[in-house]
N, C-alpha and C positions, 0 to 999 in steps of 0.2 A: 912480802909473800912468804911467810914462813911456813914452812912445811909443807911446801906446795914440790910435787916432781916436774920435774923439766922435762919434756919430751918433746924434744926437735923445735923448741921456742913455744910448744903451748903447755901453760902448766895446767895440773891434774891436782884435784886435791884427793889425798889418798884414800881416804874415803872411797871415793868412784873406783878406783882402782880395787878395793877390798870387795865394792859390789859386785863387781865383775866375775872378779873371782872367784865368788861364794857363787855369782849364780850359774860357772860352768864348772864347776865343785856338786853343786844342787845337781846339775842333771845327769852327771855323772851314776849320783848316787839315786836318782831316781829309776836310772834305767838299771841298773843289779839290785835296786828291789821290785821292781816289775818283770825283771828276771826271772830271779826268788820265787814269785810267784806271790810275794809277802800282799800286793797291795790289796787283794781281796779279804783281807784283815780290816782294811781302811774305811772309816765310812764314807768320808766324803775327801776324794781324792784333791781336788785342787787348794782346800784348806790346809791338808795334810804337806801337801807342796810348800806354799807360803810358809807354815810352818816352819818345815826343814830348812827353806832357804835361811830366814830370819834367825835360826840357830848358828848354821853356819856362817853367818854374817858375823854376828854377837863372837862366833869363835876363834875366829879369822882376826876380828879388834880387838881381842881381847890379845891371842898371839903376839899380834904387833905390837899390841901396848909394851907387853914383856920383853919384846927382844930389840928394845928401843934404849 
């Protein structure tokens, strides 16, 4: 199991951990752009969503990769 995190005897693969993250990262930034006021810019809000998450995911893997 390489590259798997240990938590408390159940391993994670990091991955999962990176989804997570990105997707209370994602609603972070959802909620100060609906703030903003920004998302009446948006056409179609939950695609937009998916989107940003999927970014933030990709930026999050990418991070890691680097600082690996």
């Amino acid at each position: 199991m390489i590259g798997d995190i240990d938590v408390y005897g159940l391993f994670l693969p990091p991955l999962l951990i990176l989804a997570i993250l990105a997707w209370m990262l994602s609603g972070l930034v959802q909620r100060g752009l609906r703030a903003a006021g920004l998302y009446k810019w948006v056409w179609h809000p939950p695609l937009f969503d998916l989107a940003l998450y999927v970014l933030l995911l990709c930026g999050l893997t990418a991070l890691s990769s680097l600082l690996r």
